[in-house]
C-alpha distance (Angstrom), angle and dihedral (degrees) to the residues before:
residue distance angle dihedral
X1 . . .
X2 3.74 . .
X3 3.83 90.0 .
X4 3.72 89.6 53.2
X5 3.39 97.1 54.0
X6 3.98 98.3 45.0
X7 3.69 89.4 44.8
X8 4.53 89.6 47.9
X9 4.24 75.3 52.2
X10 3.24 102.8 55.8
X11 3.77 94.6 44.5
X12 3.42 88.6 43.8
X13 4.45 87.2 60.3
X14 3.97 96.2 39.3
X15 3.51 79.5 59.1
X16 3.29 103.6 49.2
X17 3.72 103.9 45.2
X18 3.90 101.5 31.1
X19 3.94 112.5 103.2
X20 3.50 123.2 -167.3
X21 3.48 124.8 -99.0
X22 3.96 115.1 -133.8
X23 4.11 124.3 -167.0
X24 3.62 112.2 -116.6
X25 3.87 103.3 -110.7
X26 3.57 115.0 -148.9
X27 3.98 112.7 -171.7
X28 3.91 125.9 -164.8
X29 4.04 87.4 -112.5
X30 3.35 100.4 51.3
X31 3.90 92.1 45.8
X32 4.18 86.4 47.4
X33 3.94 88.2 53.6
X34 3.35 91.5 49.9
X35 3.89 94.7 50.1
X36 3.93 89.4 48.9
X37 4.33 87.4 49.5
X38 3.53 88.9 51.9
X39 4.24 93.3 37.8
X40 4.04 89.5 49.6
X41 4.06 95.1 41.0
X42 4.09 86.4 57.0
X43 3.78 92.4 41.8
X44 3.74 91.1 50.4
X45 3.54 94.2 50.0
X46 3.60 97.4 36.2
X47 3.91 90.0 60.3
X48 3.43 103.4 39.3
X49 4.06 89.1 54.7
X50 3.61 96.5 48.7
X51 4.43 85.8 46.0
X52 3.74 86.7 55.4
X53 3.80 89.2 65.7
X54 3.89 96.4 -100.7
X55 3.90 125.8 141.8
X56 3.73 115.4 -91.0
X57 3.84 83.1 -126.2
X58 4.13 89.8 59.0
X59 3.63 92.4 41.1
X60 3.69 91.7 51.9
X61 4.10 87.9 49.0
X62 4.12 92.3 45.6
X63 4.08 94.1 41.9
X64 4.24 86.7 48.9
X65 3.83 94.2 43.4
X66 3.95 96.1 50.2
X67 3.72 92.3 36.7
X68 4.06 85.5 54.2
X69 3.87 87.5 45.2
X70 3.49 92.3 54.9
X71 3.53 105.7 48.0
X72 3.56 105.6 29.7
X73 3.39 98.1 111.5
X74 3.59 108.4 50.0
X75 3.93 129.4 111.5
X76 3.40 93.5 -142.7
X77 3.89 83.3 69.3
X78 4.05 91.5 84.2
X79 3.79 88.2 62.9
X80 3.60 105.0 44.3
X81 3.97 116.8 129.1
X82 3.80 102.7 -133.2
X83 3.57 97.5 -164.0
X84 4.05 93.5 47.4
X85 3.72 87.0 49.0
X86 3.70 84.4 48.0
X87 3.83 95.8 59.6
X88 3.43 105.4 35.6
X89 3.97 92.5 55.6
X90 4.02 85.5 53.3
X91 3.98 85.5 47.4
X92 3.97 91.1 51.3
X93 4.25 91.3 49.6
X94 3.57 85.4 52.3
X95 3.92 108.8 45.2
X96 3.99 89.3 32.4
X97 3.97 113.2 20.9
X98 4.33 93.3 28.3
X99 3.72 83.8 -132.7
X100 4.11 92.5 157.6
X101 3.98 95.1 171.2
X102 3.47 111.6 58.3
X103 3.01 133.4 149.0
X104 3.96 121.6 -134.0
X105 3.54 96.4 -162.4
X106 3.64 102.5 62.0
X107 3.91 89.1 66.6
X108 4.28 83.3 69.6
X109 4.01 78.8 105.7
X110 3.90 106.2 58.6
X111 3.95 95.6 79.7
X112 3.91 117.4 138.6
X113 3.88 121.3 -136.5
């Protein structure tokens, strides 16, 4: 009787305080939105530097250290395409900044832990 009871209890608690545990579910769009956030953050920032009068050189430094700042700390970092990030940012300085000469290989830098 005694055992029933504890073990009724016990089921009764695991019950009570166990949550569920979902899988993080990462879909294509959601990753794509988050490439274009992080694509128009470091076009913003890229042409607003260089309209200020600033080198392209320190723009390109100040647009890559606030677009690291911003997204550091994201999971969707892990599953980033570099070299789609890559192109789209040089895509953005053209259609919005009419930055025709730049190069892709200075953005080697802007990678997120």
């Amino acid at each position: 009787m005694i055992k029933r009871v504890f073990t009724i209890f016990i089921l009764f608690l695991l019950l009570l305080f166990i949550s569920p545990v979902h899988s993080l579910e990462t879909s294509s769009k959601n990753l794509e939105k988050f490439t274009k956030k992080i694509s128009n953050k470091f076009t913003r920032t890229y042409c607003n530097t260089t309209k200020f009068g600033i080198s392209y050189e320190g723009a390109l430094a100040f647009a890559i250290g606030e677009t690291n700042k911003e997204f550091k700390n994201n999971k969707l970092n892990k599953l980033i395409d570099y070299s789609l990030l890559r192109n789209l940012i040089v895509n953005d300085l053209e259609n919005n900044c009419q930055v025709y000469d730049f190069d892709i290989r200075s953005l080697e830098n802007l990678k997120f832990n």
